[in-house]
C-alpha positions in Angstrom: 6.4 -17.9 31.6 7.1 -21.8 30.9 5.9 -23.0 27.7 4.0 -26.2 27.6 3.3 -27.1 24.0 4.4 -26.0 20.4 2.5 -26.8 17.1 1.8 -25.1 13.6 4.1 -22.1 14.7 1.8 -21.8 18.0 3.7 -21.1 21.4 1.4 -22.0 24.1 2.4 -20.4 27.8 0.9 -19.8 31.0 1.7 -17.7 33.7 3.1 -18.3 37.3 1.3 -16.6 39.7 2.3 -18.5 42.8 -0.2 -17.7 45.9 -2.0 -15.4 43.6 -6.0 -16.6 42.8 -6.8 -13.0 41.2 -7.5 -14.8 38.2 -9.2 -17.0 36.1 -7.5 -20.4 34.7 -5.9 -19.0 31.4 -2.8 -19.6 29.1 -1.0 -17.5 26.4 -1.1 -18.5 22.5 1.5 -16.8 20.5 1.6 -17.0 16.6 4.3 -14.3 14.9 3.1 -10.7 16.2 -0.1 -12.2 17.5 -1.1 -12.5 21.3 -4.2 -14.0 22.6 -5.4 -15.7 26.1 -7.3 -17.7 26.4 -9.7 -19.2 29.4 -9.4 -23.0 30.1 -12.9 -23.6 31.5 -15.0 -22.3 29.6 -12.9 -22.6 26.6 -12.6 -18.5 25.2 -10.9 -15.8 24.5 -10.1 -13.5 26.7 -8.2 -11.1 25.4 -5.9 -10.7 21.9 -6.6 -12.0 19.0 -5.3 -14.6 16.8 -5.4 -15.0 12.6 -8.9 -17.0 12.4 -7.4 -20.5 11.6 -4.8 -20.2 14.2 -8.1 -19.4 16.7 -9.4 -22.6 15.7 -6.6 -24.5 15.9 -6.0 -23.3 19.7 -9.7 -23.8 20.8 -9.3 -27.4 19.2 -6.6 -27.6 21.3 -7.9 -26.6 24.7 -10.6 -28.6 24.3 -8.2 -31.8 23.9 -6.3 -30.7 26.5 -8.6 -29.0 29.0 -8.0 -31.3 31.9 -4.5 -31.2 32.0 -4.4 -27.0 31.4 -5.9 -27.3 34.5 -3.8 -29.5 36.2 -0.9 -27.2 35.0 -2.5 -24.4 36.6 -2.8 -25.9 39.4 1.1 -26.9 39.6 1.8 -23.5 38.9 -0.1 -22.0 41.1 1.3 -23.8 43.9 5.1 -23.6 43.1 5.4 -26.8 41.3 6.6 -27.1 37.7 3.8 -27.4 34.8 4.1 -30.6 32.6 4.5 -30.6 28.6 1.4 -31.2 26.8 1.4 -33.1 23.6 0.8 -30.6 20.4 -1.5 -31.3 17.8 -0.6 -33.6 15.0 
């Protein structure tokens, strides 16, 4: 799963699923033992759970970030590679 951002101990990922349109736009957050993804348009959760402040900082996030999430899915999605997205500061 290639990793396109890191920031306050947060590992953002998102999936390859190549040729595969069974689901929505989403990405992984990862914080210690805690797993969460998250929808890219509308920003939510989807499943998981993160602590709350780590929540907010990842919705902040997306919503930065929301067009190119999308664009990395779309890369993805069609065999290409996904681009690093800048962290929060």
């Amino acid at each position: 799963m290639p990793e396109l951002c890191r920031f306050f101990g947060i590992i953002i990922r998102m999936f390859v699923e190549v040729q595969a349109s069974h689901h929505t736009p989403h990405f992984h957050a990862y914080y210690q033992e805690h797993v969460a993804v998250y929808g890219i348009e509308p920003v939510e959760l989807l499943a998981g759970s993160l602590p709350k402040r780590q929540q907010r900082l990842v919705e902040a996030w997306t919503e930065l970030h929301q067009a190119e999430l999308v664009t990395d899915w779309n890369r993805l999605q069609t065999g290409h590679k996904a681009f690093p997205i800048a962290p929060l500061a």
